[in-house]
N, CA, C and O atoms as a Tripos MOL2 file, in Angstrom:
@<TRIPOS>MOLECULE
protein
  272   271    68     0     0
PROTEIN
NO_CHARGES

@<TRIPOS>ATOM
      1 N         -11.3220   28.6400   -4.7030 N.3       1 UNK1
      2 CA        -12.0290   27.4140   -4.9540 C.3       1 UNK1
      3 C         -11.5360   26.3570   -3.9620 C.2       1 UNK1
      4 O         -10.4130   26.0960   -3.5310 O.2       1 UNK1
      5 N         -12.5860   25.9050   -3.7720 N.am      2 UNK2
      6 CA        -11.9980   24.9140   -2.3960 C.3       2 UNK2
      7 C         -12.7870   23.1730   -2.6840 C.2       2 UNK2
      8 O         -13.9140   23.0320   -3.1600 O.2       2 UNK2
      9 N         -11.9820   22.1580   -2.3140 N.am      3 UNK3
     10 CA        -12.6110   20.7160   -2.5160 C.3       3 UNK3
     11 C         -13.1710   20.3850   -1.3620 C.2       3 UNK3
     12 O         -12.3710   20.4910   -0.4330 O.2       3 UNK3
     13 N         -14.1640   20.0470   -1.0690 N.am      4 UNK4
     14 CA        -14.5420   19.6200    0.3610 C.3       4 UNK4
     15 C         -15.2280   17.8740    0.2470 C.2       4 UNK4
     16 O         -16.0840   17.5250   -0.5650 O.2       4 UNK4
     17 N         -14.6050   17.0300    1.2400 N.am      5 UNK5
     18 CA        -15.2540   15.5270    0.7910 C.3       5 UNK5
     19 C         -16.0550   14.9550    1.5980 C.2       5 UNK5
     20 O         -15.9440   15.7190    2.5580 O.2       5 UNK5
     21 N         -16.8070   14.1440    1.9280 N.am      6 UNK6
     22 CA        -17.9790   13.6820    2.7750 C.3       6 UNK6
     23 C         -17.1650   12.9900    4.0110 C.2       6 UNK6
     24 O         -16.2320   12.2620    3.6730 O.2       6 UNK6
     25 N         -17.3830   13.1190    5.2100 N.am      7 UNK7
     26 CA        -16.9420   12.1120    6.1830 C.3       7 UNK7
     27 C         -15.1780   12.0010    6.4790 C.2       7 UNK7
     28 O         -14.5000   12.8050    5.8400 O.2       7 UNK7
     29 N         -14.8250   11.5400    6.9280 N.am      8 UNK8
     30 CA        -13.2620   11.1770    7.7800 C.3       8 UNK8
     31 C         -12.4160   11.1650    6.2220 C.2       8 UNK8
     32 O         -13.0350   10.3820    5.5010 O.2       8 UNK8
     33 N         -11.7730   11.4880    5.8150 N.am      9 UNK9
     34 CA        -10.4550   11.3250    5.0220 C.3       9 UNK9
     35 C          -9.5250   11.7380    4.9200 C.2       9 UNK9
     36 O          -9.5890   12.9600    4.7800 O.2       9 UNK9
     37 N          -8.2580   11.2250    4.9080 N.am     10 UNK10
     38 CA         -7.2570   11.6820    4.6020 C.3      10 UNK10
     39 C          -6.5220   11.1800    3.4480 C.2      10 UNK10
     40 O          -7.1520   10.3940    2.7410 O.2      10 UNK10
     41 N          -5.3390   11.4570    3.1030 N.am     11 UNK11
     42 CA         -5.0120   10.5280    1.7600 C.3      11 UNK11
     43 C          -4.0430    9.0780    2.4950 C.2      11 UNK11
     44 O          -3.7820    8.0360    1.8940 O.2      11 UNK11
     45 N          -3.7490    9.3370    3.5730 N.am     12 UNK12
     46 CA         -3.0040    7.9090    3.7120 C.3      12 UNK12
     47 C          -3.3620    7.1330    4.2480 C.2      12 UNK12
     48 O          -2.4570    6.5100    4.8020 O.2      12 UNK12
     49 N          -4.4540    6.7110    4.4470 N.am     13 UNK13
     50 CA         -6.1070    6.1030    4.6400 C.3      13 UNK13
     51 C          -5.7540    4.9760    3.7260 C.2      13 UNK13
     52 O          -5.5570    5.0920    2.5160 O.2      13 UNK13
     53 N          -5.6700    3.4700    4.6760 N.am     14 UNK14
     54 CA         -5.6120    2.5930    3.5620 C.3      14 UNK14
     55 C          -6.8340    1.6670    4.0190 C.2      14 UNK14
     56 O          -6.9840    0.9000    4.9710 O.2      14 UNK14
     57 N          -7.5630    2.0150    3.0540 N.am     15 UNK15
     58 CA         -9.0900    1.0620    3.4590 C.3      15 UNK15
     59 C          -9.4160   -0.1360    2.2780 C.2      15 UNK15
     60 O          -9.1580   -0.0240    1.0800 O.2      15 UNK15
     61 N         -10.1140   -1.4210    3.0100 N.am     16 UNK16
     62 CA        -11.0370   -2.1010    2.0530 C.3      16 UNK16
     63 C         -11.8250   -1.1540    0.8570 C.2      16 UNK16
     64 O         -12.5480   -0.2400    1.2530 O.2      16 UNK16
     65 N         -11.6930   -1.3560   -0.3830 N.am     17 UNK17
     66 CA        -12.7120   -0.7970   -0.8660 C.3      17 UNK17
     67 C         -13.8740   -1.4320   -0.7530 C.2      17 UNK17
     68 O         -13.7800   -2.5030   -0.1530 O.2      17 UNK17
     69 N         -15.3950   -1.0180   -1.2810 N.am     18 UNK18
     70 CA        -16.6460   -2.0980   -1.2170 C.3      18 UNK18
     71 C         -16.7440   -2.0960   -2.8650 C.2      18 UNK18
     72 O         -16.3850   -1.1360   -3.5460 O.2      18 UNK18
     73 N         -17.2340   -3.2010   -3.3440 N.am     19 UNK19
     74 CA        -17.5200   -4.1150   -4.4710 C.3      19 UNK19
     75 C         -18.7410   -4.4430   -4.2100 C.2      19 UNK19
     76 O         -19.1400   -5.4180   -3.5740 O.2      19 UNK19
     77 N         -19.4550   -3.4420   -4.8160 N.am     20 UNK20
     78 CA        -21.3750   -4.1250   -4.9850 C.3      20 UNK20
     79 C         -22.2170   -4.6080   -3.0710 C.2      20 UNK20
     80 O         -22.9190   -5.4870   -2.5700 O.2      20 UNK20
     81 N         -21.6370   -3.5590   -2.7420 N.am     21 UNK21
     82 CA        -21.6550   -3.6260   -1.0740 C.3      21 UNK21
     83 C         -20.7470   -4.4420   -0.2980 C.2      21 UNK21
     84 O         -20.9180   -4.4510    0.9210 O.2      21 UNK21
     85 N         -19.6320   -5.2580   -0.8910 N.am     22 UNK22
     86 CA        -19.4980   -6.1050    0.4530 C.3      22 UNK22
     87 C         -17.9960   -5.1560    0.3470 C.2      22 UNK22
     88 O         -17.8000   -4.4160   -0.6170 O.2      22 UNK22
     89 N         -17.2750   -5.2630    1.1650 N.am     23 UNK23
     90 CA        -16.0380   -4.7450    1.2930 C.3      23 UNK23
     91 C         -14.7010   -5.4460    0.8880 C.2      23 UNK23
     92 O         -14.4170   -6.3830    1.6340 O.2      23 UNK23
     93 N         -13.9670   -5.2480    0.0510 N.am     24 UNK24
     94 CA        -13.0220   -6.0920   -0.3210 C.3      24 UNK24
     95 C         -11.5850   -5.1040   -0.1610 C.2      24 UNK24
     96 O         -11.3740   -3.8980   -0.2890 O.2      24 UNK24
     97 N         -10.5450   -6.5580    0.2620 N.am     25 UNK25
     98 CA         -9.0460   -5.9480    0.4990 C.3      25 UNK25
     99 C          -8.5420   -5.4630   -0.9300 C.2      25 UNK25
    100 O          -9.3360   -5.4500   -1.8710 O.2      25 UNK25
    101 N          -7.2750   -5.0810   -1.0810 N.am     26 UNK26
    102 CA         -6.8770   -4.8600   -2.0250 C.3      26 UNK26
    103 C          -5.6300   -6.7270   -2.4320 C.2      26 UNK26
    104 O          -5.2560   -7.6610   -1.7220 O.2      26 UNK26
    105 N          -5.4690   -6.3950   -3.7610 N.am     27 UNK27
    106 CA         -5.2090   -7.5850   -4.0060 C.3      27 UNK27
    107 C          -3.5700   -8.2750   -2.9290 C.2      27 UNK27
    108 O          -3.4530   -9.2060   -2.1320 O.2      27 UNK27
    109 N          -2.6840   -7.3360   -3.4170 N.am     28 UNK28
    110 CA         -1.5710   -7.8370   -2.4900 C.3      28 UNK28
    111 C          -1.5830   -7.4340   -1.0810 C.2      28 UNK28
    112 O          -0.4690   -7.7380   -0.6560 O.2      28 UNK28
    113 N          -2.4090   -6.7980    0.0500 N.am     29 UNK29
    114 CA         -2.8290   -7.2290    1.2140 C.3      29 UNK29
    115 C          -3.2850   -8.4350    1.1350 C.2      29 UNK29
    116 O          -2.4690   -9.3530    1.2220 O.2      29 UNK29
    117 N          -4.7780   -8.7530    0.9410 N.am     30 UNK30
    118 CA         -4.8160   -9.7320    1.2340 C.3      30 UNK30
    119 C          -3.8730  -11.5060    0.5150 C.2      30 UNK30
    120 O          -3.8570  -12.6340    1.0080 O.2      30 UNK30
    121 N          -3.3830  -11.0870   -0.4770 N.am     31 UNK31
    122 CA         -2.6750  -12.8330   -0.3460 C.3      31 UNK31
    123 C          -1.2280  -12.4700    0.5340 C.2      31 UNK31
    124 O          -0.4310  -13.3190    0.9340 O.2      31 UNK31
    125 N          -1.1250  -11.1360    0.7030 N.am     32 UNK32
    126 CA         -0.2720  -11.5540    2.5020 C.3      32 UNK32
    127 C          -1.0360  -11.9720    3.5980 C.2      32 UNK32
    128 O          -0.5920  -12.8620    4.3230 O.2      32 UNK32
    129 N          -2.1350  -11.4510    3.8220 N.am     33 UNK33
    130 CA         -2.7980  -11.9800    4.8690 C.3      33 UNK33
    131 C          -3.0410  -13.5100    4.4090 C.2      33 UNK33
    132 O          -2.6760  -14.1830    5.3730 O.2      33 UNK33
    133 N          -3.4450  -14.2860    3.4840 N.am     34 UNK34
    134 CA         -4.0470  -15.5190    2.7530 C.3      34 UNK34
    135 C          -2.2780  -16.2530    3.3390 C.2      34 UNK34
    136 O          -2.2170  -16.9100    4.3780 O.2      34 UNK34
    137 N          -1.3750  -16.0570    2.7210 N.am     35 UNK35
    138 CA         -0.0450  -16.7960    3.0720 C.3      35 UNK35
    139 C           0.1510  -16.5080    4.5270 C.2      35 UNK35
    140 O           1.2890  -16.8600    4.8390 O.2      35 UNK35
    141 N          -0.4380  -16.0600    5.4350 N.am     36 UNK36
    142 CA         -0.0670  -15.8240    6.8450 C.3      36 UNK36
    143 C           1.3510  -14.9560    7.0820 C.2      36 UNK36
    144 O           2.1020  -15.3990    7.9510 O.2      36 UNK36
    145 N           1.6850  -13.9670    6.4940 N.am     37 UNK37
    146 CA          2.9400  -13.3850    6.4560 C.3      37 UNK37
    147 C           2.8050  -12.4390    7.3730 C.2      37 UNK37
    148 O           3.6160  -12.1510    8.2530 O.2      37 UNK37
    149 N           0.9620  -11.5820    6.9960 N.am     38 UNK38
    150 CA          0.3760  -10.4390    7.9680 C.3      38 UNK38
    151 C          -0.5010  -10.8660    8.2970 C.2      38 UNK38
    152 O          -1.2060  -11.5920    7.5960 O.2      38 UNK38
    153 N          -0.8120  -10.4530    9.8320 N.am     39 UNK39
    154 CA         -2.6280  -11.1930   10.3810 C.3      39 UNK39
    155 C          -3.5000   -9.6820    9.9470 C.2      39 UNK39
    156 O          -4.6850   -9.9050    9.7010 O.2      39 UNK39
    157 N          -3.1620   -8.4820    9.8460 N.am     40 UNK40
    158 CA         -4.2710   -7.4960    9.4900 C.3      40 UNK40
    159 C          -3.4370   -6.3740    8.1780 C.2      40 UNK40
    160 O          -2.3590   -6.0540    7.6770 O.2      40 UNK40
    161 N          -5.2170   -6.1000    8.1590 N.am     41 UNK41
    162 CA         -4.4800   -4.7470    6.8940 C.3      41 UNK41
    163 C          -3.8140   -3.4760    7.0800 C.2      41 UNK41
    164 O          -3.5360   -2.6310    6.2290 O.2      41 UNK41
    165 N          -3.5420   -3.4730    8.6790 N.am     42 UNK42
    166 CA         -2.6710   -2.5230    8.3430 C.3      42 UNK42
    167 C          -1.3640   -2.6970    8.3520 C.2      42 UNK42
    168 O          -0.5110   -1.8780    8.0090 O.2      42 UNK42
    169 N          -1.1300   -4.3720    8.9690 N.am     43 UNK43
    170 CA          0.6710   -4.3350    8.9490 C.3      43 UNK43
    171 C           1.0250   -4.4780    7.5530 C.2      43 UNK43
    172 O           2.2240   -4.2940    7.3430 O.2      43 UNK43
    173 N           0.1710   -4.8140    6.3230 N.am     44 UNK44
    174 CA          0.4660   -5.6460    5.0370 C.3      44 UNK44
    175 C           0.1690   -3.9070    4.9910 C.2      44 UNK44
    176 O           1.3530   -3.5830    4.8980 O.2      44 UNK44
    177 N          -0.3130   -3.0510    4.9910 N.am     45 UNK45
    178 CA         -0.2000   -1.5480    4.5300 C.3      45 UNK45
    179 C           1.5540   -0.7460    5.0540 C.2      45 UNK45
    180 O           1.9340    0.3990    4.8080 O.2      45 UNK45
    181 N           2.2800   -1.8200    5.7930 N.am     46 UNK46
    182 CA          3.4020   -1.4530    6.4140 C.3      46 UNK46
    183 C           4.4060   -1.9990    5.4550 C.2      46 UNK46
    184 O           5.1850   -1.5430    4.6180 O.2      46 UNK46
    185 N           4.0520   -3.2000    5.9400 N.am     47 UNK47
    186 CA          5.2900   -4.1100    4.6290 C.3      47 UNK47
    187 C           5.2840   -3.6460    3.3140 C.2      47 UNK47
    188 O           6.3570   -3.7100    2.7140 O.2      47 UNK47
    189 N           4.1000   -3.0920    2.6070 N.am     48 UNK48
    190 CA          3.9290   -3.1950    1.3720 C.3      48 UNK48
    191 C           4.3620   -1.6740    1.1600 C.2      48 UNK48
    192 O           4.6590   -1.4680   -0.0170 O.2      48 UNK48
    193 N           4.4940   -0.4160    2.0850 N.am     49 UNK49
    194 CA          5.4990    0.5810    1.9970 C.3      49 UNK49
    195 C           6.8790    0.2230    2.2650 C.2      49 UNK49
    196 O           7.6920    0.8860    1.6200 O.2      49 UNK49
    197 N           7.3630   -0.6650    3.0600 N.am     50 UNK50
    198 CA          8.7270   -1.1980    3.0220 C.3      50 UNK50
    199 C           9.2500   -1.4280    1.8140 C.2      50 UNK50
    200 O          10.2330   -0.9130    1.2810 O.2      50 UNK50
    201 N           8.0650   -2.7380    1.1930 N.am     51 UNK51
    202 CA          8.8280   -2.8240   -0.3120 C.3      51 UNK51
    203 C           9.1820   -1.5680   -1.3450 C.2      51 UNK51
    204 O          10.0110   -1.4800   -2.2500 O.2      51 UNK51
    205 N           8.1560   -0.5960   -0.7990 N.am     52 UNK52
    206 CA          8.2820    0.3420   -2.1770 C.3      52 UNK52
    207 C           9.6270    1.2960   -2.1660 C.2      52 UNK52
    208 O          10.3480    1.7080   -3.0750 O.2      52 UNK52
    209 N           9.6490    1.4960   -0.4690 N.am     53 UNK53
    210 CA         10.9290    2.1990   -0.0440 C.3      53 UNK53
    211 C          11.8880    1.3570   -0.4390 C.2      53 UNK53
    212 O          12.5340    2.0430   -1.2310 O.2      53 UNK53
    213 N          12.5730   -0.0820   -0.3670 N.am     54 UNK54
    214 CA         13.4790   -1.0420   -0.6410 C.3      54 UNK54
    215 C          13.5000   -1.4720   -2.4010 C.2      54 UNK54
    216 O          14.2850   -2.1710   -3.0420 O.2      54 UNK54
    217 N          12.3620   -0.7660   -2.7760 N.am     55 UNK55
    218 CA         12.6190   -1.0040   -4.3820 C.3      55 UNK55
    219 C          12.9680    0.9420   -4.7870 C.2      55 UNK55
    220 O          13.4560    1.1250   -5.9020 O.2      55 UNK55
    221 N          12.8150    1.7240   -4.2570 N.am     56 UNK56
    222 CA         13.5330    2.8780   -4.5150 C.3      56 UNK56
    223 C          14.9540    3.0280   -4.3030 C.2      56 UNK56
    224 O          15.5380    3.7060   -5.1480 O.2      56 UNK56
    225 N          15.6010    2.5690   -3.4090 N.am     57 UNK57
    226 CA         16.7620    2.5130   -3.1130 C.3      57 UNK57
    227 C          17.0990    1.7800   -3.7600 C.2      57 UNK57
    228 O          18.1060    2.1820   -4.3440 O.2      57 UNK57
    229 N          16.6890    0.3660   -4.1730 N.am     58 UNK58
    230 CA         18.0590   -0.2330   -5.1630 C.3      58 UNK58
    231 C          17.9040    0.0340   -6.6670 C.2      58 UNK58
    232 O          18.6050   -0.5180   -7.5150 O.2      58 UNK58
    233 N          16.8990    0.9540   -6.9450 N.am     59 UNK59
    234 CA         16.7680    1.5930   -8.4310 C.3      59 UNK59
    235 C          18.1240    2.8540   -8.1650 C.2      59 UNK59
    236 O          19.0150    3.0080   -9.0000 O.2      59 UNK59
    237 N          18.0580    3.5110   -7.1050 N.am     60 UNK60
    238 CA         18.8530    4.3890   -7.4860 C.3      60 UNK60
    239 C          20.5970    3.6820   -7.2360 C.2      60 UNK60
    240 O          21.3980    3.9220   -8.1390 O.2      60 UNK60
    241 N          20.9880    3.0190   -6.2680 N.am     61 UNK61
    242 CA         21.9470    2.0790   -6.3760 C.3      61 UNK61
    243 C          21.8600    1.3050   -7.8550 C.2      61 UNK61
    244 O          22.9330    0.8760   -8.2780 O.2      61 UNK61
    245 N          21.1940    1.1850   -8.3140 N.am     62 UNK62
    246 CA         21.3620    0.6120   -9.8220 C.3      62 UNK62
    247 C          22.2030    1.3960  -10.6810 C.2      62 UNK62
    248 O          23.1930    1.3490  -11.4110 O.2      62 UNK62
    249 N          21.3380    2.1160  -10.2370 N.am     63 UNK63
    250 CA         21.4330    3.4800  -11.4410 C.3      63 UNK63
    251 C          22.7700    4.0320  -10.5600 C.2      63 UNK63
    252 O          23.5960    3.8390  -11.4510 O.2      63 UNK63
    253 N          23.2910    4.3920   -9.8300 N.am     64 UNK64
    254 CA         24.4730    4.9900   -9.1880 C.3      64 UNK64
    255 C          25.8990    3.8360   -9.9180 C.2      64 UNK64
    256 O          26.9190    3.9390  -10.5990 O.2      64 UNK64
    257 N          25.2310    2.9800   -9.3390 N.am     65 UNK65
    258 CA         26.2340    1.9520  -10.3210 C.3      65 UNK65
    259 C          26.6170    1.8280  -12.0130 C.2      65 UNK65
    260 O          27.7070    1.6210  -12.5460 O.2      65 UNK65
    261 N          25.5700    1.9940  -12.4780 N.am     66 UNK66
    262 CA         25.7700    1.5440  -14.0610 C.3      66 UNK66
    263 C          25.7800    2.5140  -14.7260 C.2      66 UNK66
    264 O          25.9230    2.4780  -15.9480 O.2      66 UNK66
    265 N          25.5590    4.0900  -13.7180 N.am     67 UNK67
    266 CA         25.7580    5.2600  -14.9130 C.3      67 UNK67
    267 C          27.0740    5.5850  -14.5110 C.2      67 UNK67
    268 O          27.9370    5.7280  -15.3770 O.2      67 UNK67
    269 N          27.3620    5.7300  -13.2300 N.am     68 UNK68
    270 CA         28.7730    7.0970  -12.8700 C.3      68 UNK68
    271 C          29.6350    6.0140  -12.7350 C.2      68 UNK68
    272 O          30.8240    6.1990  -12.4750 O.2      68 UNK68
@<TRIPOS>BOND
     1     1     2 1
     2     2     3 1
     3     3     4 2
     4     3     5 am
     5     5     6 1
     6     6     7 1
     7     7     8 2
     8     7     9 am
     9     9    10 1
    10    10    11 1
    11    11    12 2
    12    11    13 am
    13    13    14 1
    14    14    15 1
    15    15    16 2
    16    15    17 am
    17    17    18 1
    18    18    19 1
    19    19    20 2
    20    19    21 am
    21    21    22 1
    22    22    23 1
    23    23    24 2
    24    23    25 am
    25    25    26 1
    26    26    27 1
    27    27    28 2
    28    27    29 am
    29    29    30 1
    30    30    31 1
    31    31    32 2
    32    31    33 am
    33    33    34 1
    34    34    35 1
    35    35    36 2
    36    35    37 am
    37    37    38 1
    38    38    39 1
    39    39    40 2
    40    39    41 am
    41    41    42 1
    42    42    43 1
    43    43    44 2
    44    43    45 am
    45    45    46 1
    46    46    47 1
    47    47    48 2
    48    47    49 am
    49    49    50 1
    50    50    51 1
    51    51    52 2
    52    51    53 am
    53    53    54 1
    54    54    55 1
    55    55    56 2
    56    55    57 am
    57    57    58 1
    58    58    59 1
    59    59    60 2
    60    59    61 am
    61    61    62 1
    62    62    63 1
    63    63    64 2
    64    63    65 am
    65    65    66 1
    66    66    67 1
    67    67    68 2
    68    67    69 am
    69    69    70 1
    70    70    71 1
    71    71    72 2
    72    71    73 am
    73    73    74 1
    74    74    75 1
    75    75    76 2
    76    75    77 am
    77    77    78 1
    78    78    79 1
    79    79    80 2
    80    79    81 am
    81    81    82 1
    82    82    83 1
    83    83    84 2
    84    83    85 am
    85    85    86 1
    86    86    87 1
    87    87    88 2
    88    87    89 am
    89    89    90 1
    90    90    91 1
    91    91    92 2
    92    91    93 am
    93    93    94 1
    94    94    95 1
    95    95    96 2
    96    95    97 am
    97    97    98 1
    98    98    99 1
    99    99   100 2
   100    99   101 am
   101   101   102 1
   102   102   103 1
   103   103   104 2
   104   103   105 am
   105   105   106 1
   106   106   107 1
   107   107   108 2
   108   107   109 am
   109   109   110 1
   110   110   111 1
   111   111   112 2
   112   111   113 am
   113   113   114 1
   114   114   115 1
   115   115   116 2
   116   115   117 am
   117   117   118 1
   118   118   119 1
   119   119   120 2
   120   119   121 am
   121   121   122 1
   122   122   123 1
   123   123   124 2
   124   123   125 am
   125   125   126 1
   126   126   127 1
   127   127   128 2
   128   127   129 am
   129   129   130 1
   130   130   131 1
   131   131   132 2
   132   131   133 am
   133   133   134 1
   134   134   135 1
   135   135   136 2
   136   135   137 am
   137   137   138 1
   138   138   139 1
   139   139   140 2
   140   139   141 am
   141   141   142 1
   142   142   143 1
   143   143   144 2
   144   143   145 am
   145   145   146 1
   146   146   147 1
   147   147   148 2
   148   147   149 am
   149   149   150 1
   150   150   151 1
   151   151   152 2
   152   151   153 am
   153   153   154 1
   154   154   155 1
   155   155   156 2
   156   155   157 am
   157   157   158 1
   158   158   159 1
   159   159   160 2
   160   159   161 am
   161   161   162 1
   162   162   163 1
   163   163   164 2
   164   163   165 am
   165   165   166 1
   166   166   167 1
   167   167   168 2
   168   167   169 am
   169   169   170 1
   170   170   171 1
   171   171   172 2
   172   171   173 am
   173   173   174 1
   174   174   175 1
   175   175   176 2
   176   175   177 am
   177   177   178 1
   178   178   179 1
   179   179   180 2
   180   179   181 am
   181   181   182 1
   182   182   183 1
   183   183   184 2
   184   183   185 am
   185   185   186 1
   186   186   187 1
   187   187   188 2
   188   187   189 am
   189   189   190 1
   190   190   191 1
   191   191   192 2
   192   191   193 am
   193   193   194 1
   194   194   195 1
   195   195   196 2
   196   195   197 am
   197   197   198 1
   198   198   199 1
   199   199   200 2
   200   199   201 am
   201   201   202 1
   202   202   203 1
   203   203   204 2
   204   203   205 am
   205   205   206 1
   206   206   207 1
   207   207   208 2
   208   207   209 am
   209   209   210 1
   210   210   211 1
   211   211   212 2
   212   211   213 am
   213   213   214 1
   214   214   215 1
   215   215   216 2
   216   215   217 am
   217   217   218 1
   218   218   219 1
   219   219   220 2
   220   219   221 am
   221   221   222 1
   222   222   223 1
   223   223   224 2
   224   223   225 am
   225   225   226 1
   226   226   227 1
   227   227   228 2
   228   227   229 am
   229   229   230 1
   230   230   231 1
   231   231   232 2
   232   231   233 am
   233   233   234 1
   234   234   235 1
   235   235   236 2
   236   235   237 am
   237   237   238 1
   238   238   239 1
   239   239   240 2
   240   239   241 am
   241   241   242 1
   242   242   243 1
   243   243   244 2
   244   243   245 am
   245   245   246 1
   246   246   247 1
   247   247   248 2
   248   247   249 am
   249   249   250 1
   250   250   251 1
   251   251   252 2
   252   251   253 am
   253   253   254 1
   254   254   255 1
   255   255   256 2
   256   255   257 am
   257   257   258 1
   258   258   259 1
   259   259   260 2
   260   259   261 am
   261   261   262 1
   262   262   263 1
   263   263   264 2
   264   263   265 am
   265   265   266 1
   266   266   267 1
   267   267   268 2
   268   267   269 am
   269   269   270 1
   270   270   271 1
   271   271   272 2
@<TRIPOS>SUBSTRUCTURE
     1 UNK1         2 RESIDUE 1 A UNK
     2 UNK2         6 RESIDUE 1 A UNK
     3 UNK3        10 RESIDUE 1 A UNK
     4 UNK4        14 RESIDUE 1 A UNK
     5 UNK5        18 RESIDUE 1 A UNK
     6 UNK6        22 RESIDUE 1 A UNK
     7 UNK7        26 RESIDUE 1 A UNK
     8 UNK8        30 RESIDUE 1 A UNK
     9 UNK9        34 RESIDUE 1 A UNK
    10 UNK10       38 RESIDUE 1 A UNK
    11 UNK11       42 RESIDUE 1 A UNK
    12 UNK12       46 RESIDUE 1 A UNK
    13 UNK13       50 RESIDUE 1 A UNK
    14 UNK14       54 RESIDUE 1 A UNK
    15 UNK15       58 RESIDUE 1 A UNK
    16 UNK16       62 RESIDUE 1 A UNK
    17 UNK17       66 RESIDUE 1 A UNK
    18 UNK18       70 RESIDUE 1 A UNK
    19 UNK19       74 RESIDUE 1 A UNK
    20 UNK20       78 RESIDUE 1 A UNK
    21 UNK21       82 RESIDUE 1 A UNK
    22 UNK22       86 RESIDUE 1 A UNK
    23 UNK23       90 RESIDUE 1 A UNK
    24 UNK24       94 RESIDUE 1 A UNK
    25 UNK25       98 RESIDUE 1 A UNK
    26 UNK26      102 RESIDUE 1 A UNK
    27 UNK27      106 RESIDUE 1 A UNK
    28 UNK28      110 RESIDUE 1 A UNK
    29 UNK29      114 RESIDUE 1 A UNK
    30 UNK30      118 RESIDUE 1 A UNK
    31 UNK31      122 RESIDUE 1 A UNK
    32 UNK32      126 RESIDUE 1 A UNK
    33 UNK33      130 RESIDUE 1 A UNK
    34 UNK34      134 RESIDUE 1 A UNK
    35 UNK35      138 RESIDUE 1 A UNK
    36 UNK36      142 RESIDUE 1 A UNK
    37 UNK37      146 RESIDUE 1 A UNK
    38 UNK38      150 RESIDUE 1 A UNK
    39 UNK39      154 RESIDUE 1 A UNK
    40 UNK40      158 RESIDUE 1 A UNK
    41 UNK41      162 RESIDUE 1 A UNK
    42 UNK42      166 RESIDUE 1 A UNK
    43 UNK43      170 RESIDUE 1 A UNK
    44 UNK44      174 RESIDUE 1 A UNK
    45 UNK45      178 RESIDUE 1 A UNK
    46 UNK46      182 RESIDUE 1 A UNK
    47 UNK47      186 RESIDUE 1 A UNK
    48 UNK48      190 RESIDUE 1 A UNK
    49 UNK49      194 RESIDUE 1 A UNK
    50 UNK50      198 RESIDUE 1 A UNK
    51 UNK51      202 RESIDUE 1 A UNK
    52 UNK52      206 RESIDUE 1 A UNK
    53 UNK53      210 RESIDUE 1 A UNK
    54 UNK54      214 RESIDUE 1 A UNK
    55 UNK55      218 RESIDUE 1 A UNK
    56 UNK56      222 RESIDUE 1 A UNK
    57 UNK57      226 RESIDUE 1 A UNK
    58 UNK58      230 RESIDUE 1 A UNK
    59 UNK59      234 RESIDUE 1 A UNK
    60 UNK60      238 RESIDUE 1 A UNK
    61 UNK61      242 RESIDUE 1 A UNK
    62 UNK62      246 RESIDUE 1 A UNK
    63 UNK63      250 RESIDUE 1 A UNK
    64 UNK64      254 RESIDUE 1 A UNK
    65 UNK65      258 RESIDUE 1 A UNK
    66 UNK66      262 RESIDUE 1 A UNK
    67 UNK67      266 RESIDUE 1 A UNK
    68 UNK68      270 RESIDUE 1 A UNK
């Protein structure tokens, strides 16, 4: 059994979705782009894996700390 999908995809594809045709960012891209932090969606698709990597590491430093 095989999945096959329409057109270009991959899974780490970070796109506008569309909303009733027009295309919209996702919410925390754009109010980085809105605060001027990122000028496009893909550096706020950069930063916003930074955070997730920088909130994994200090969960497990948490946790390295307060269990052993």
């Amino acid at each position: 059994m095989s999945i096959e999908f329409e057109g270009d995809f991959t899974p780490a594809q970070f796109r506008s979705r569309t909303v009733l045709g027009q295309p919209q960012m996702p919410g925390m891209a754009a109010w980085l782009i809105k605060k001027g932090i990122i000028k496009s969606e893909n550096g706020a698709k950069g930063v916003l894996i930074g955070i997730v990597f920088m909130n994994i590491i200090l969960t497990f430093l948490v946790i390295y700390l307060f269990v052993f």
